[in-house]
N, C-alpha and C positions, 0 to 999 in steps of 0.2 A: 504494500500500500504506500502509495508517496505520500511525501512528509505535509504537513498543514502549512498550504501557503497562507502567512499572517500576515501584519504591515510591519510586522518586526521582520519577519527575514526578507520582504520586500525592501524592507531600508537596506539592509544586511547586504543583500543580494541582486543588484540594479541592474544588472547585464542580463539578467535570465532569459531566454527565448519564449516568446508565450504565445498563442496560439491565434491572434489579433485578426487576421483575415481569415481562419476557419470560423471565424464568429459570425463574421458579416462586415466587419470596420475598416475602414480603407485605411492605408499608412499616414496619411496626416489627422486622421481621428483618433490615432493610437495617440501619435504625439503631442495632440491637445488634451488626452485626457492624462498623461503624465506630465503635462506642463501647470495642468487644475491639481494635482498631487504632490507635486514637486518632489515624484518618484515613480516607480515604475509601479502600475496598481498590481495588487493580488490579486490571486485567479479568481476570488470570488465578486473584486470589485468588476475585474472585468469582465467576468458573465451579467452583473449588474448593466454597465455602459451598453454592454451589445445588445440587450435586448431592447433596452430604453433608447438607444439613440439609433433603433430600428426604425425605417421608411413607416412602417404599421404604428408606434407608437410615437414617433419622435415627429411626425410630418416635416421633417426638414427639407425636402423638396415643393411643398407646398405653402408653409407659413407665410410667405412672401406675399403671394396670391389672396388668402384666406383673410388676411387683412382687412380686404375691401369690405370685408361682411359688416364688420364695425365700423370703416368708416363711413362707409352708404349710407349707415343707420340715423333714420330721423327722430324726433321726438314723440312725434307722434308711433312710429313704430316701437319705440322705447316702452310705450303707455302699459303694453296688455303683459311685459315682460318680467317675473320675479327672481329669474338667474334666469341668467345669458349663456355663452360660450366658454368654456374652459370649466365647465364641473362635469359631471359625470352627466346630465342629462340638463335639457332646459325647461323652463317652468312659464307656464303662463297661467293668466287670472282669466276665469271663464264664468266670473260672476257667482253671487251664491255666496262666496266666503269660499269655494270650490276652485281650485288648482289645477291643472294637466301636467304632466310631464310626458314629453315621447322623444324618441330618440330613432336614429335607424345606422344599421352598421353593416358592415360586411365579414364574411368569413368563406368567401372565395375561393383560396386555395385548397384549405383545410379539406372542403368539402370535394375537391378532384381527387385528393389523395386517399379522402377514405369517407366516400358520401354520406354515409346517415349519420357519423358521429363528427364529422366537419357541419355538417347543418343543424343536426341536434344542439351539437353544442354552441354553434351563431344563436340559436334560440335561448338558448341558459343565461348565455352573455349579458346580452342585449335587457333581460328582462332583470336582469342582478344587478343593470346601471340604471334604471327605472326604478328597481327598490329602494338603493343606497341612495335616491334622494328623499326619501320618507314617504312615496307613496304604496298603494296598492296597485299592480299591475292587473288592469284587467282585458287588455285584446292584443294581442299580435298579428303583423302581417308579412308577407313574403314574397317581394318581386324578384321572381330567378328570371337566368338567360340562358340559354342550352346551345349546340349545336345542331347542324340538322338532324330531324326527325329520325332519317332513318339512317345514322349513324352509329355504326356498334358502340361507341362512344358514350353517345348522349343513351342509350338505350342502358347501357352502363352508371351511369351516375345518375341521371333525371329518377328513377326508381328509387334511390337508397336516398338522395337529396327530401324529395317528397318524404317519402316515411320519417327521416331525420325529423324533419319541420314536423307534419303529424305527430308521429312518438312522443315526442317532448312536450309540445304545445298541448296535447291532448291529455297528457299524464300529468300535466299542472294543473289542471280545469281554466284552460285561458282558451278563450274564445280567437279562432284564424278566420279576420273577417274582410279581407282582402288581400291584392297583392297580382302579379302578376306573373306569366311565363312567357317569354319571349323567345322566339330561335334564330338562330343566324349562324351562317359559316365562321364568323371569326372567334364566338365562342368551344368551337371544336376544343378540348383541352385546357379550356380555361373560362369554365363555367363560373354565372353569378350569382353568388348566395348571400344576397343581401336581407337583413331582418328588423321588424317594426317593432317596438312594445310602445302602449300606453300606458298612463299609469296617473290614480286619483288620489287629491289628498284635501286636507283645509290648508287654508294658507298658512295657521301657524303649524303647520305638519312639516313645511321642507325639512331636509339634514342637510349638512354639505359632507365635502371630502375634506378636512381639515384637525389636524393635531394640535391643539393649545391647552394650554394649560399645564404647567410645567407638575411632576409628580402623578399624571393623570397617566392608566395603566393604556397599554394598547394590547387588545383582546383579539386572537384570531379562532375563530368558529365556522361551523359548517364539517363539510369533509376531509377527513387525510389527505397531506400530500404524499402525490408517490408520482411512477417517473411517467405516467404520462405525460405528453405536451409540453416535455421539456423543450423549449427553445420556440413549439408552436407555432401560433398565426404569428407571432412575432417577427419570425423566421421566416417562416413560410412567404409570408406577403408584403415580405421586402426582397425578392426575389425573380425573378426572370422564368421560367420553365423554357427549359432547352429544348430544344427540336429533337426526339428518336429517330432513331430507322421509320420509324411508320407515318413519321410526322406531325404525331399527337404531343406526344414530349412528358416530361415530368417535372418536378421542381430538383431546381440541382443539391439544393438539400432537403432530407426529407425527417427534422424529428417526429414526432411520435403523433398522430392528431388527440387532441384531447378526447375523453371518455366521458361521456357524460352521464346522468344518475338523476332523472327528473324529480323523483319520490324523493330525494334529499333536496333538492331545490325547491320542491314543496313544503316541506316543514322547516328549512333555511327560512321561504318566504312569510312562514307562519308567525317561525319565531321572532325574527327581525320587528314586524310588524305590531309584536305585545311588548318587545322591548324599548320602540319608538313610543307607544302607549304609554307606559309608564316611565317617561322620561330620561330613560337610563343612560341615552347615546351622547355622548357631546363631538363625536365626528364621526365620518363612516365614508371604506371605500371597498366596492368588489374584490376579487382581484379576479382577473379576467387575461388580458395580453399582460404577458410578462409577468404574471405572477406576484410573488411577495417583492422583487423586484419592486414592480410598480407599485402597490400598494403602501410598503414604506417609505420609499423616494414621495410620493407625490404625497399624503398625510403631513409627512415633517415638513416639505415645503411650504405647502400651504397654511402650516399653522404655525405655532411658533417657532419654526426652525431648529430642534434638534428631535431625536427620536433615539433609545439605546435598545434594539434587539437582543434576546438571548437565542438566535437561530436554535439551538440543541432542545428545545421546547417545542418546539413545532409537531404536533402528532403526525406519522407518516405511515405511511402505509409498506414500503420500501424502507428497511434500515439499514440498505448499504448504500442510501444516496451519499452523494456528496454535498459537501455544503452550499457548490456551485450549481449543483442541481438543484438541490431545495428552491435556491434561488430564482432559476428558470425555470424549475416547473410549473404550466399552466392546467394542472389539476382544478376540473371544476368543481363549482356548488361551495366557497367560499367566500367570506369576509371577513374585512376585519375592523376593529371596531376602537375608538379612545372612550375610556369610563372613566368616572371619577372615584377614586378607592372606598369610597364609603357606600359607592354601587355596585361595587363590584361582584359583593357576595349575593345579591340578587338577581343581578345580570347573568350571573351562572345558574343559578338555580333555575331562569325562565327556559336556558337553553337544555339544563337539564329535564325540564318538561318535556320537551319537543323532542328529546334522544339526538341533539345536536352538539355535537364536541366543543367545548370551549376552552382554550388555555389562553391565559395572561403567558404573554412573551415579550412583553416589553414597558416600556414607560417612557413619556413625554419627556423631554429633558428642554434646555432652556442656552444650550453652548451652540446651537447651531450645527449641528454636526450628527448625519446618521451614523452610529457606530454599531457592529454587527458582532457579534461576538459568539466564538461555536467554542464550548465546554472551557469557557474562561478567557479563550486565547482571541484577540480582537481581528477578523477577517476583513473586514470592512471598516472604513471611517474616510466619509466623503461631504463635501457639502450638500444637500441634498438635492438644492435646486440643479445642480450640473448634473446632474442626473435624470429628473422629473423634465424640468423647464428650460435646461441652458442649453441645450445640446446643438448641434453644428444647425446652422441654417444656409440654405446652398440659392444660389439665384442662379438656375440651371440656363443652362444658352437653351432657346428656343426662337424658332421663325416659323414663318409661314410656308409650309409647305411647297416646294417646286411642281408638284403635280393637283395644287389646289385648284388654279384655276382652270387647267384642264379637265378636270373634273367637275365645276359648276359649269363648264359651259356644254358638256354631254346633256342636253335639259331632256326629261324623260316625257314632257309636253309633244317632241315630235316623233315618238313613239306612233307604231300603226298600234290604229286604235278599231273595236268596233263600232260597226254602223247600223245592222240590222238591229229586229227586237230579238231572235232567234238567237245569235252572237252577245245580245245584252245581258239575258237569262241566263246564258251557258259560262259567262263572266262572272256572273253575282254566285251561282252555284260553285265555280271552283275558286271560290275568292273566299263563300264563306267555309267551305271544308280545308283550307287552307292551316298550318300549322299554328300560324297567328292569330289565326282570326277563330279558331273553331271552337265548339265546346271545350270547358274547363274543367269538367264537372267527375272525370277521371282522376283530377288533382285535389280537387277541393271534398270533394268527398270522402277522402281522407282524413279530412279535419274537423275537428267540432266546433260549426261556426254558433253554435247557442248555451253551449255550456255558461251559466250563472246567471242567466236568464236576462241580463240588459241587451243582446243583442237586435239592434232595430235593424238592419241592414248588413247586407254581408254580402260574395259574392253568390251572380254574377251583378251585383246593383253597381254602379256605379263607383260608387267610397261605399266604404265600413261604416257603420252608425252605432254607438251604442250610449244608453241610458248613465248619465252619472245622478240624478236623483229622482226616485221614485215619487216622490210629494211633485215635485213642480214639472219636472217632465225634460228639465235641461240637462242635452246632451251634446256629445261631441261628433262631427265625421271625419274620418281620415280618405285620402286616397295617393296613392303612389305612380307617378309616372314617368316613363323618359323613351323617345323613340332618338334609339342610337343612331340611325342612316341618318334624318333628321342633321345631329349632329356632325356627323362623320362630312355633308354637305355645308353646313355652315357651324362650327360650335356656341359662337355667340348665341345664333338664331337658338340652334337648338337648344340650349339650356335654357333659353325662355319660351320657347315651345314646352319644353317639359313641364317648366314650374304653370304655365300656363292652361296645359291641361289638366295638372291635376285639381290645380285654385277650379278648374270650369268642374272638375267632378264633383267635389266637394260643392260647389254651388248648386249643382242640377239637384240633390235632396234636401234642398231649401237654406241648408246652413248657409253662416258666413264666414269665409276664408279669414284663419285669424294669425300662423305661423308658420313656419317653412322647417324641417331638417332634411340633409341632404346627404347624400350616400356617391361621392364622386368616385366612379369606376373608369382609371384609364391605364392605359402602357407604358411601358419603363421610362420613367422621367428624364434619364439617359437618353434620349430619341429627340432632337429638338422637335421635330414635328407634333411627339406626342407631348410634349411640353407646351406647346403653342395650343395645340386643341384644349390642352386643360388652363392653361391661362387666359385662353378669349370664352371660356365656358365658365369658369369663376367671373371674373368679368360681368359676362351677361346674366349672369342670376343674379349677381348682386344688385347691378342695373334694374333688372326688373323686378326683384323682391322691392328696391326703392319706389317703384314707380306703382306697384300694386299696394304698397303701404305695411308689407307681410314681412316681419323679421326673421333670421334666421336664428333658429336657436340653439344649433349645435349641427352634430351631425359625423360624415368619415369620410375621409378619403383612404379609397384603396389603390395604389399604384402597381407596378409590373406584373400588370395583366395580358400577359405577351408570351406566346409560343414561339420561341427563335425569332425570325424576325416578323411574326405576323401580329401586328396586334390586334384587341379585341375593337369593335366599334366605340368612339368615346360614347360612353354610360350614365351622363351625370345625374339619377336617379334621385328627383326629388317627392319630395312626401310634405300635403299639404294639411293642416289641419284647421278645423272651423267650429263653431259652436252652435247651436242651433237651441233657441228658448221651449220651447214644448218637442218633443221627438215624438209624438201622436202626427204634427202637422208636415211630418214627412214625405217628402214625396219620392214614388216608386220611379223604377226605368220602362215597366212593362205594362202595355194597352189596355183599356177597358174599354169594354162593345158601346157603341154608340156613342165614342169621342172624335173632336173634331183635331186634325193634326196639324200644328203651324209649324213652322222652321224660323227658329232665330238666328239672324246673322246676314253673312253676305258670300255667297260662294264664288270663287274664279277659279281659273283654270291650269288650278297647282296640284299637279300630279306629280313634280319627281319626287324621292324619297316614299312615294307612297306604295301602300301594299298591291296595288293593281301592277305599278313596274318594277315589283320586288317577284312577284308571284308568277306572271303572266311573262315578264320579258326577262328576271334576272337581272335588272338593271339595277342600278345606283350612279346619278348623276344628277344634275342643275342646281336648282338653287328651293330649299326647306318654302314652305306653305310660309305667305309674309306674318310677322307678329307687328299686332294691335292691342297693346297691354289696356291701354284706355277704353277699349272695345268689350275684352274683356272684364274687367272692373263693372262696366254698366250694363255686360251681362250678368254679372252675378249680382250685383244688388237688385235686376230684376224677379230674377228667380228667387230671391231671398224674399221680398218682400209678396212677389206671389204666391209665394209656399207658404207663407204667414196667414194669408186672407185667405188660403183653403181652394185656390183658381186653378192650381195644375193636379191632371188627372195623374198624370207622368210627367218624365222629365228623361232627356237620355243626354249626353253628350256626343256632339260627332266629332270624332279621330282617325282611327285606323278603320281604312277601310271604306270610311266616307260615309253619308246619307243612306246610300243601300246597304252598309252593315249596321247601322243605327236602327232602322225601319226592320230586318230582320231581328235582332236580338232583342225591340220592343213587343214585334209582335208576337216573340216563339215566347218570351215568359211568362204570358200567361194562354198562350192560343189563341191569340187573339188578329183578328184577318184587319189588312188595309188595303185600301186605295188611294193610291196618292197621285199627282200630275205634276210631276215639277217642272220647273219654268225651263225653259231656252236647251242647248243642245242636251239629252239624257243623259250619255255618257258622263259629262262632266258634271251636272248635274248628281248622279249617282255614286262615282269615283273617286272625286275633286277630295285632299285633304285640307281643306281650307280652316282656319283656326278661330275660333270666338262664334263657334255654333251653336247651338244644340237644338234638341226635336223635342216638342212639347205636344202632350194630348191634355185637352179643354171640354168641358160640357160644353155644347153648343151655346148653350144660354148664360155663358159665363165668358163666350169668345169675343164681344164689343167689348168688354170690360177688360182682358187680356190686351188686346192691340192695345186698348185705349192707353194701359199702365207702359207696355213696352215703348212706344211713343215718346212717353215722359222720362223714361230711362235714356231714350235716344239708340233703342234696340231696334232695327230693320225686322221686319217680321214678314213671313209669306205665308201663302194657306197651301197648303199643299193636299188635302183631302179629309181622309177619313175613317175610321174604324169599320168594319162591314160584320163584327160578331164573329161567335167561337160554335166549333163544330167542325164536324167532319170535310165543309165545304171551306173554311175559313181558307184562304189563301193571301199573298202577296201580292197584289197586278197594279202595275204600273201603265198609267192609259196611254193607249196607243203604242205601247212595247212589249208587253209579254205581261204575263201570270206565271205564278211559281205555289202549287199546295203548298202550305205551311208543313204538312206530311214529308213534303219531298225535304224541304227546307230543314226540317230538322232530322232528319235519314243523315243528311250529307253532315249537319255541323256538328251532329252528336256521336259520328261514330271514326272520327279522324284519330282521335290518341286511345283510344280500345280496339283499334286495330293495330297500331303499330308497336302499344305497349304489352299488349294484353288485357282480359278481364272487359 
């Protein structure tokens, strides 16, 4: 066994060879962290540094960028804000005395290497930085990206990814009530597994991540560590995956993916939540990426600046780790906690309830300095923020791409297109059995979208909806969105396309758009081009959160999303959140017989990026559908205050896929038949992804009144027809183009991912 590297025989012994670039550290990261020590660190500092001043934990390739979030920020976006950016989740005030926290993250890698317990455990995560701010979490969601359908690949992980997300989500009684699944050739090998949690509280409920109080004990609880997910997402997704033989690839390092144990995250979340009750916490942080790592580093920093560890306390599960492992292990279903000594023997007894491990391993200190210490002998003593906060910040070269504008001026507008009614029908048919576009209901079925019973809305509605108080009826809706071609053609455009679409979903079930977190999925920051797509994509969502009035209140960036030199579509996945004062006055996506159907908005004739020349020609070229944020804004305050007054029968939004896959997926949710006539060519008409849409059904006798409010909004509005009733005759017809049974209609949408997956 080799001898206990300390900071005494690191003084000792200053020339040692250490292991710096198997970690992940480039050679001027080594020398800045022995220039912060002013000696060569010990093994255990240095498995500290590498994990923390990982691309996944440290954002040092992005900080730069991320910036803008705060300085965009107006006063009036400030308003609805109770913690901002930098704690573990953010907080907003939804009226009531009633709080939100939600958050969204990724766990990407993890879940290629080993799918159900790389997504499992994105879900453990995600929901333990939702607790650790003192709430109760009560929904998650799941926008994944795959590669093509019938790729032994995706056929490969889309399976164990899904059950991951289910298993977990369903074994905690947490409701999965949206999210999406997306496929595309560049995710071939590097699948996205991004993850939502909500979470409620009273306002004086928040906790933060922060150690003060000098004398005050620091408490880790929950599960053993052992050697799982040593080094982990940490690792993992700061990382590159090299090109194989086969040209799928792998990650060129690969620790261990973490294990996840939901039933211990269950009673973790039980007990956390009676310890917040009775006042026990005075700080609290998961530990999630990197471990006790992070969790000591970031605690002492943020609060009075020191912390003294007895590592040899830590329960484990494994007792031949080492102390560098303990350190990096990302062992799920833990936290850890600061109490004051006089709570201490209480704070143990709650967790002894719940059959939850808790040991005192430490104490607050007041010198500024985290010092680590395994069976007397000190391994660690660093400052903490250089650890947590200080770590390298890189201003990567980026430009604009040499083949950009080659690529907007491929415009997919002069695309052969059809003309007959016969060629229109047979378009909308393979457009809606399409991998994107088709039934989801093989995925989501999976999951229990009503477990705890506040579930309003779930998929396929639009956003998530669920109930945060029974008496008044105020609730929250989420929805998640980002169409990467979109992006891939302009990133500016597209990340306000995204944020765009989702603010219009959350609007179509009457809420009001009230926050933003954001989930930014791109390729090795190393690539200036991919550097450029994610600094004009940070950019334009800030721009546009400013101009839609929506703060950002946290969120991830995941970077070296790249198989050798391919990288994945830029991803910048945003999640929109809104409030909604009664969740009775909610409005549905799907038709009631004898409504009358309008179209808000303004169609032209933007088809590149869209799924008719993704599906149909395999194309990707011109320039993303134009963004009208002001457009959007006075569509959503229309439908807010229409859903209020009780006027829309439904409500859908149009995006992928256009007007004709709106009009399908309204009418197949409940059976219910239309007729509709839209204005000028049909094609475009039915195709077009044009943005600040949506499709409204109205009682006839409540449609003067509709126009009238849209008007006042300054929302263009057209009639487009009609509900025609459910039954065996209900069909789709479009006048003067074709008819399509709603039979047929859902044969083709319903049976796309049950044939290629099974079941």
């Amino acid at each position: 066994m080799a001898a206990l590297d300390t900071v005494v025989s690191a003084q000792s012994d200053p020339d040692r060879g250490q292991p710096w670039a198997e970690l992940g550290l480039k050679s001027d990261e080594y020398a800045q962290i022995r220039e912060i020590l002013g000696r060569r660190p010990t093994s255990s500092e240095l498995a500290m540094y590498s994990v923390m001043w990982s691309e996944h934990c440290s954002y040092k390739s992005s900080k730069v960028h991320l910036r803008q979030f705060g300085e965009k920020v107006t006063d009036e976006m400030r308003a609805p804000l109770m913690v901002g950016m930098g704690e573990n989740a953010g907080v907003v005030d939804i009226g009531q005395g009633y709080a939100v926290t939600f958050k969204i993250e990724s766990h990407n890698h993890p879940s290629y290497v080993e799918p159900y317990q790389g997504a499992a455990t994105g879900v453990g995560g995600i929901v333990r930085d939702i607790l650790s701010m003192g709430a109760r979490p009560v929904a998650v969601m799941d926008p994944l990206r795959f590669g093509p359908l019938d790729e032994p690949d995706t056929h490969r992980v889309l399976p164990g990814i899904v059950a991951g997300v289910g298993g977990y989500g369903n074994c905690l009684g947490l409701p999965n009530i949206g999210g999406e699944a997306i496929f595309d050739p560049t995710y071939l090998g590097n699948p996205l597994v991004n993850a939502l949690c909500v979470g409620v509280m009273r306002h004086e409920e928040i906790h933060l991540a922060k150690a003060s109080g000098a004398g005050n004990l620091v408490v880790l609880y929950g599960a053993r560590t052992g050697g799982d997910g040593i080094g982990g997402v940490s690792v993992l997704a700061s990382e590159t995956f090299d090109a194989g033989a086969d040209g799928k690839g792998g990650p060129a390092k690969r620790p261990s993916v973490q294990v996840g144990d939901p039933f211990q995250e269950k009673l973790l979340i039980e007990c956390t939540l009676d310890l917040f009750k009775e006042g026990l916490v005075v700080g609290i942080q998961d530990l999630g990426g990197a471990g006790l790592s992070c969790a000591t580093s970031e605690l002492a920093s943020a609060g009075d600046g020191g912390m003294r560890v007895h590592l040899d306390r830590v329960p484990l599960r494994d007792s031949s780790l080492s102390p560098e492992e303990i350190l990096m292990s990302e062992s799920q279903e833990r936290m850890m906690a600061v109490v004051e000594p006089a709570k201490a023997e209480r704070f143990l007894e709650i967790c002894e309830r719940w059959e939850v491990d808790a040991t005192v391993i430490g104490e607050v200190t007041e010198d500024g300095r985290l010092v680590i210490e395994w069976h007397g002998e000190v391994v660690v003593d660093v400052p903490p923020r250089t650890v947590a906060h200080e770590g390298p910040v890189y201003q990567r070269p980026f430009a604009r791409p040499s083949w950009q504008d080659a690529l907007q001026s491929d415009a997919a507008e002069a695309l052969p297109r059809p003309g007959s009614g016969e060629e229109l029908r047979e378009t909308l048919l393979r457009l809606v059995g399409s991998p994107n576009l088709c039934d989801r209901s093989w995925i989501t079925d999976q999951y229990d979208r009503y477990v705890l019973g506040n579930t309003v809305l779930a998929q396929p509605e639009d956003a998530g909806m669920v109930r945060v108080d029974e008496e008044t009826g105020l609730g929250v809706a989420l929805a998640t969105d980002c169409n990467g071609r979109f992006a891939k053609l302009d990133p500016y455009a597209g990340a306000q396309l995204a944020l765009a679409e989702a603010y219009r979903n959350v609007a179509v079930t009457g809420a009001r758009p009230l926050a933003v977190s954001d989930c930014l999925n791109f390729g090795s920051p190393e690539d200036p081009d991919v550097m450029w797509q994610f600094a004009e994509a940070v950019r334009g969502l800030a721009d546009g959160c400013r101009e839609l009035g929506v703060p950002v209140t946290g969120g991830n960036v995941s970077l070296y999303n790249q198989t050798g030199d391919t990288a994945i579509l830029p991803t910048p996945v945003v999640a929109v959140l809104g409030t909604i004062e009664d969740v009775r006055r909610r409005v549905p996506t799907g038709f009631g017989p004898g409504q009358t159907v309008l179209l808000l908005g303004t169609t032209g004739e933007e088809l590149s990026g869209s799924e008719w020349a993704h599906v149909v020609h395999g194309h990707l070229g011109g320039l993303p559908p134009r963004v009208d944020l002001a457009a959007e804004q006075a569509l959503a305050a229309f439908l807010a205050e229409a859903g209020a007054a009780g006027l829309l029968g439904a409500a859908h939004d149009l995006s992928d896929g256009g007007l004709a896959q709106a009009l399908v997926e309204a009418a197949l949710r409940r059976g219910v038949g239309v007729r509709v006539a839209p204005e000028g060519d049909p094609f475009v008409a039915l195709f077009a992804e044009s943005a600040g849409r949506a499709l409204v059904a109205v009682d006839p006798q409540d449609e003067e009144r509709v126009v009238s409010l849209a008007g006042e909004h300054g929302v263009p509005v057209t009639r487009l027809g009609a509900t025609t009733g459910q039954g065996d005759d209900a069909a789709l017809e479009v006048e003067g183009s074709f008819t399509v049974p709603l039979a047929e209609l859902r044969a083709v949408w319903a049976t796309t991912l049950p044939a290629a997956l099974g079941g």
